[in-house]
N, C-alpha and C positions, 0 to 999 in steps of 0.2 A: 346741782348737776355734779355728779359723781367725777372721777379722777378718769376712768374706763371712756367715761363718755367722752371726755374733752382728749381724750387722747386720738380718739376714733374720728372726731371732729378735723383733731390738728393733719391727721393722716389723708383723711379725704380730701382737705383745700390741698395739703403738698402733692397729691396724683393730680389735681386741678391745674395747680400751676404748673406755667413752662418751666421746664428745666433750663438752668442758665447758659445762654451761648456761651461753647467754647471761644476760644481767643482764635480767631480764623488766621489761616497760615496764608496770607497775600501775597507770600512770594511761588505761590502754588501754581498761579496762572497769571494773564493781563486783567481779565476778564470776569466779572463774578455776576450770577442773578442773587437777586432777595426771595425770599420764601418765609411765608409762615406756615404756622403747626405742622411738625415745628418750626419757629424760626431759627434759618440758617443763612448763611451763605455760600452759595456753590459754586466750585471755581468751573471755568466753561475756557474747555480747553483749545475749542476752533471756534472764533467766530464769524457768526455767517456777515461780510461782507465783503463791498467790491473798491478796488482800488479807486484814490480820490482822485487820479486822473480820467477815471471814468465817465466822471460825475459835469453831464455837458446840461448848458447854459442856467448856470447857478456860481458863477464865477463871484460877483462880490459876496452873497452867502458866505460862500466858500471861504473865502479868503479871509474875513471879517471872524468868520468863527475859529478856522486855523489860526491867525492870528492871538485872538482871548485865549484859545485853549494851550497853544505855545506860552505866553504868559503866564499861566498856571502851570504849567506842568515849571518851570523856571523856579518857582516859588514868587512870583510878582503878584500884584492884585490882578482879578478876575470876574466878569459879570456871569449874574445866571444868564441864560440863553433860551427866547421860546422862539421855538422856529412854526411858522403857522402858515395856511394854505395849503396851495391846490391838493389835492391827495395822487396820490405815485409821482411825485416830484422829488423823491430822493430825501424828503428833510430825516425820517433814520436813517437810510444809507450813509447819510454828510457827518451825524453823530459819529459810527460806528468809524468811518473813514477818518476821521480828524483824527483819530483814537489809533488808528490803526500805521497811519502817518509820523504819529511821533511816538507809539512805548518803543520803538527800538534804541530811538535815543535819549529817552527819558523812561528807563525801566520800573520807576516807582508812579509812572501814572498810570492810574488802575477806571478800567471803567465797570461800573456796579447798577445793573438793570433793575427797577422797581416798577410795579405795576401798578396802576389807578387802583385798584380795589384795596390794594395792601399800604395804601398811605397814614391810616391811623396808626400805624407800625412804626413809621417813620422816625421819632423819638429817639426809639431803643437802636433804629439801625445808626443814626449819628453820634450815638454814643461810644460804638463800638466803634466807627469810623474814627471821632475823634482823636483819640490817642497814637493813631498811627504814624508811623512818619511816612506813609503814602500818600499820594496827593487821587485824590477819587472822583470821578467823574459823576455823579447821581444823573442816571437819565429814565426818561418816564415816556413810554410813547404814547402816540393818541390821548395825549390828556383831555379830558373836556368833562363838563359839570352838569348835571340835570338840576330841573328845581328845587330838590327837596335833597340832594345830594350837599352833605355835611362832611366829606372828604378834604374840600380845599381847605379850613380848616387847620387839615393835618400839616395841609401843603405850608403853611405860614411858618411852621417848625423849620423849613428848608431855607425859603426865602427871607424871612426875618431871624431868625434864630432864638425868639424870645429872649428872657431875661441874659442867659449864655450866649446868645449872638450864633450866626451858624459856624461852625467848625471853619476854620482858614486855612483848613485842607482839604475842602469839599466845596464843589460848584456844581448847582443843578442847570441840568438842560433836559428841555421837553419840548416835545413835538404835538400840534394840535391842526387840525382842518380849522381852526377858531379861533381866530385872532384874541377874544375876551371870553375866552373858553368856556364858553356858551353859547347857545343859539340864539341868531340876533330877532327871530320871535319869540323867544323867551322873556330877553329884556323889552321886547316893545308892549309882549301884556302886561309884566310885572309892571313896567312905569305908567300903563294906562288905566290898571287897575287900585294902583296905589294911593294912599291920604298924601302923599308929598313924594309925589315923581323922580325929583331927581335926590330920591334916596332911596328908591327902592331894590336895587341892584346894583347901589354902590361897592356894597360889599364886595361882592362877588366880582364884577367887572372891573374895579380896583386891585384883584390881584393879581392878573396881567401887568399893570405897572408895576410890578416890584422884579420884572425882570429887567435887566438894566439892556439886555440887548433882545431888539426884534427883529428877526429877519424874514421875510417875507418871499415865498414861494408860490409862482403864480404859472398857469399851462402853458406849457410850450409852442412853439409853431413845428410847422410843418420839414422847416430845414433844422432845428435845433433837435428834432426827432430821428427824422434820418443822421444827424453826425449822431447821436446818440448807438444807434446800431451799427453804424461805420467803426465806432472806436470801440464795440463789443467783436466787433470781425476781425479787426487787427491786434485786439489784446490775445484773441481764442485760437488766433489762425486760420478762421474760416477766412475761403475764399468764396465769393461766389460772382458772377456775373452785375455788376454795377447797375445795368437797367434792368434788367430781373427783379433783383434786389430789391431798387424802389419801388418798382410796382406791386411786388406780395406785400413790402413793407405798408405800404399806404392801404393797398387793401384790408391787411390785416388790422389797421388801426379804426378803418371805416366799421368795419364788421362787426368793433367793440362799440363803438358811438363814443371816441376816445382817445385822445393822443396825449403820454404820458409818458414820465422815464420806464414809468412799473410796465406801461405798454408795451413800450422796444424791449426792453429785459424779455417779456414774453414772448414775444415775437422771436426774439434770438436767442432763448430757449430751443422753441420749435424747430429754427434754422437748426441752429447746432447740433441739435439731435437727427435732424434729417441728413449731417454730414458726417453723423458718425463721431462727433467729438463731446470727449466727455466735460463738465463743468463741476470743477471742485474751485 
């Protein structure tokens, strides 16, 4: 092979490969997403959340993950975090709020959004994290795993840190409807259909234990939903009539077949907008 050709060769892999991340300027924002092709990181200059006094009956959650996340941002030790269950129960909202609770007073903790599809990434994003003297939040929502999905994996990079160990300025938290981030008819074919049952979804169901804290999000009643909308009318200003109030409230939650934090948020949405008041 001639000289011409191996040149052409060497030229086609380098438009192939990525171009190397610049060195991200983290003091740009709180807040950053991951992205690939290319992979970046981009700083995100409002984030959408609601204050963590908002955040009604999810009190030890609460407090349990403020707590760890207070200890990290300090420089202390700190566990990863899967927050799992009922779905519109706040477990992003509680992310985003712990985070939001303390960069005032810890302006070097940084939270850095990843998405389930972009976990085989994950590697390169900890390396760039690594060197920082920021402390980073890695969070992942809706994580969860199909059968044939070879992503978690990647996940192992975060929570075990391989031979390197994970960064000791990086803690992941993830949010899942799934306790063992998969469906629990998933693990009951895989162990029915297996030569040795109780190995067949070890893998996988095993790595939910490597987070060291579990916090557990479960549906609300009926008066933890109404204070839910109470203390969206008194953060906003809305007024509205008290028995009014509960009765569109309930109605409104009947009509979804549903009563959830994400419910009231909707509901008091609608109010709000019905009183003319805007939500930033």
């Amino acid at each position: 092979m001639d000289q011409i050709a191996l040149t052409r060769i060497a030229e086609a892999l380098e438009r192939m490969a990525p171009a190397p991340l610049d060195t991200p300027d983290f003091d740009a924002a709180r807040a950053f997403v991951w992205h690939v092709g290319p992979e970046r990181l981009e700083a995100v200059e409002q984030v959408n959340r609601v204050d963590l006094d908002l955040l009604v009956g999810i009190n030890r959650s609460r407090d349990t993950l403020l707590e760890n996340t207070r200890r990290f941002a300090q420089g202390s030790a700190a566990n990863n975090a899967l927050l799992w269950g009922a779905r519109g129960m706040g477990k992003s909202s509680l992310v985003k709020a712990v985070h939001g609770a303390l960069a005032a007073d810890h302006p070097k903790l940084k939270l850095v959004e990843l998405q389930r599809e972009d976990l085989p990434s994950v590697a390169r994003l900890l390396n760039h994290l690594r060197g920082s003297e920021n402390r980073f939040i890695l969070f992942c929502d809706d994580l969860s795993f199909s059968h044939d999905d070879q992503h978690y994996k990647s996940l192992k990079a975060v929570l075990d840190g391989g031979i390197e160990g994970r960064p000791e300025n990086v803690v992941f938290y993830a949010t899942s409807n799934r306790r063992h981030l998969m469906p629990r008819d998933m693990i009951e074919n895989e162990r029915s259909s297996a030569i040795n049952p109780s190995e067949a979804v070890e893998e996988k169901v095993s790595l939910s234990d490597r987070f060291g804290l579990w916090l557990g999000f479960h549906p609300c009643d009926q008066d933890e939903y109404l204070a839910m909308i109470a203390g969206y009318c008194a953060a906003y200003g809305v007024q509205a009539d008290a028995e009014e109030l509960r009765a569109a409230a309930i109605e409104w939650q009947a009509t979804r077949g549903a009563r959830s934090g994400r419910v009231a948020w909707q509901f008091f949405t609608d109010l709000a907008g019905r009183h003319g008041v805007a939500l930033r």
